[in-house]
Every structure is written in C-alpha cells, then in structure tokens.
C-alpha positions as CSV (number, residue, x, y, z in Angstrom):
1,X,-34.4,67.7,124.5
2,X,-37.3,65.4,125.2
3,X,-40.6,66.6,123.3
4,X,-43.9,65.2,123.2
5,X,-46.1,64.3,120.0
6,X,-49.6,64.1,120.1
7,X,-51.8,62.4,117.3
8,X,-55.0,63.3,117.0
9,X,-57.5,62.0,114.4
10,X,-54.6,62.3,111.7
11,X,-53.4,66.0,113.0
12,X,-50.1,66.1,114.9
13,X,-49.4,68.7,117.7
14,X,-46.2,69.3,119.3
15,X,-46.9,69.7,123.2
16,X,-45.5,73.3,124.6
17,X,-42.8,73.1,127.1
18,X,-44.0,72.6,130.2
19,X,-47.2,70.7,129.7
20,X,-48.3,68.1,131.7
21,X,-48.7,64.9,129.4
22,X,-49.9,62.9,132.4
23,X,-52.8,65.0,132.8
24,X,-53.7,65.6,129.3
25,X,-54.0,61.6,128.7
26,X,-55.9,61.4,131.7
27,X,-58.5,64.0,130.6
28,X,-58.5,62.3,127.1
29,X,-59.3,58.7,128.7
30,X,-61.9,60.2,130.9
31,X,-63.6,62.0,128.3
32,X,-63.5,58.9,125.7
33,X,-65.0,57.0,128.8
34,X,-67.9,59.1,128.3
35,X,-69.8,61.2,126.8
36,X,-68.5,63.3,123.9
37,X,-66.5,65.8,125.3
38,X,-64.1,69.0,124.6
39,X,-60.4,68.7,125.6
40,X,-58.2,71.6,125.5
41,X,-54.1,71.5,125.3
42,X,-51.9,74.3,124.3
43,X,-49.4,72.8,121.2
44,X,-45.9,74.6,119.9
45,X,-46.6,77.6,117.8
46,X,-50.5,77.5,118.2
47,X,-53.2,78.7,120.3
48,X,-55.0,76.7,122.7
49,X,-56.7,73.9,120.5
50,X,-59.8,72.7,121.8
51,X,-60.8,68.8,120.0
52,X,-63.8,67.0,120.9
53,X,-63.0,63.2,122.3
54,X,-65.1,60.8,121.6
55,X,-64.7,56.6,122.6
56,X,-64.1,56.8,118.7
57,X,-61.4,59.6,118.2
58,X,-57.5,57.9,117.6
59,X,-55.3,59.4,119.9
60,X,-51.3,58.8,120.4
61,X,-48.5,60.1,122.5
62,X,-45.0,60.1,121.0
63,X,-41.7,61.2,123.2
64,X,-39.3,62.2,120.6
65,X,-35.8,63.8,121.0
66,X,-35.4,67.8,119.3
67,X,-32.4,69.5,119.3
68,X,-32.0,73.3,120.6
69,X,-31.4,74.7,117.3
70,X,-35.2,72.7,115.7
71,X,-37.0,74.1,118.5
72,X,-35.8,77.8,118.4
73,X,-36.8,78.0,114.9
74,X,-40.1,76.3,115.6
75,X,-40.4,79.7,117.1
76,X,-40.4,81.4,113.6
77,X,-42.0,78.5,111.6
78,X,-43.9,76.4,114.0
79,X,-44.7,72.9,113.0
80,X,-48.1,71.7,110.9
81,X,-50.4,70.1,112.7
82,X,-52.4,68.8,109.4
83,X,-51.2,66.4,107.6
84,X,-53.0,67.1,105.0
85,X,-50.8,70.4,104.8
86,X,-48.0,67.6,103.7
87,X,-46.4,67.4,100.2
88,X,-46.7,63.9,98.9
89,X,-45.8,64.5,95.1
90,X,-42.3,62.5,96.4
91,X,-44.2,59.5,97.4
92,X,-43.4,56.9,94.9
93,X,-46.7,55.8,93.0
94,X,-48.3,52.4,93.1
95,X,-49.9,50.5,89.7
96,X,-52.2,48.2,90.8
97,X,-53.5,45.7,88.4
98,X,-56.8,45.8,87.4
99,X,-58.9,43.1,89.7
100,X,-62.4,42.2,88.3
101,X,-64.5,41.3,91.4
102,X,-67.3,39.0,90.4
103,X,-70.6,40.5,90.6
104,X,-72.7,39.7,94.1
C-alpha cells in the first residue's frame, strides 16, 4: 500500500489514509507564498497537527510503499514524528583531526 511522508522542519508525519496530498501541498505553497501562516493536516496515530509555514520552513513529500501488517500495528504504536525521538548510539562515530584555522 501506497503511503505518503511528509517532512517537516526535520519532523516526519505519516499522512492518514484518505488525505488529500494534492491539497495539503497546495495550501503549504500558498501559505509559504505569503505571509506566515498555520497549516493543519491530520498524520497516522496523531491528532490534527497544526505547523506554521513560513517561505523559510523545509517541507517534502515522500510516496513510500507499507505493507498491511506495518500499518495495522501503526495502530498500536504509531510512528515518531521527531527525529530527535531517534536512537543514534548505532551511528558509527567520526574522528576528525584537529584543524588549526589561522586567526582573522
């Protein structure tokens, strides 16, 4: 099944079934036309969400294909929608050596 992923500012949000994508990037490029402005969607295993668009705010749309079984237990455990929420103890770490920058 065909879901779709919506980045916003570094949070992710699953769109519910039945939401118009269409629409909700149409209200997002008007309101980043503009004036700062509120924009309300309704994600998987949320309540409504309500994020204020500026020209400035990253946005993306992702279609991505779930099975049956991920979204049924979305229903118990919804998906994060901050990625700070994430574990990253796994990411491998980087030694950088030291760079001396010459003084201005």
């Amino acid at each position: 099944m065909k879901i779709v992923k919506l980045r916003i500012d570094g949070q992710q949000f699953f769109l519910a079934e039945g939401s118009d994508a269409e629409a909700l990037k149409q209200h997002i490029l008007d309101a980043a036309r503009g004036v700062a402005e509120f924009v309300d969607f309704q994600p998987v295993g949320h309540g409504v969400v309500s994020v204020l668009m500026t020209p400035q705010t990253p946005v993306r749309f992702e279609v991505e294909e779930r099975s049956e079984e991920q979204l049924n237990e979305w229903a118990s455990e919804p998906p994060t929608s901050d990625v700070g929420a994430y574990s990253y103890e796994e990411t491998p770490s980087f030694d950088f050596p030291d760079t001396a920058y010459p003084a201005a």
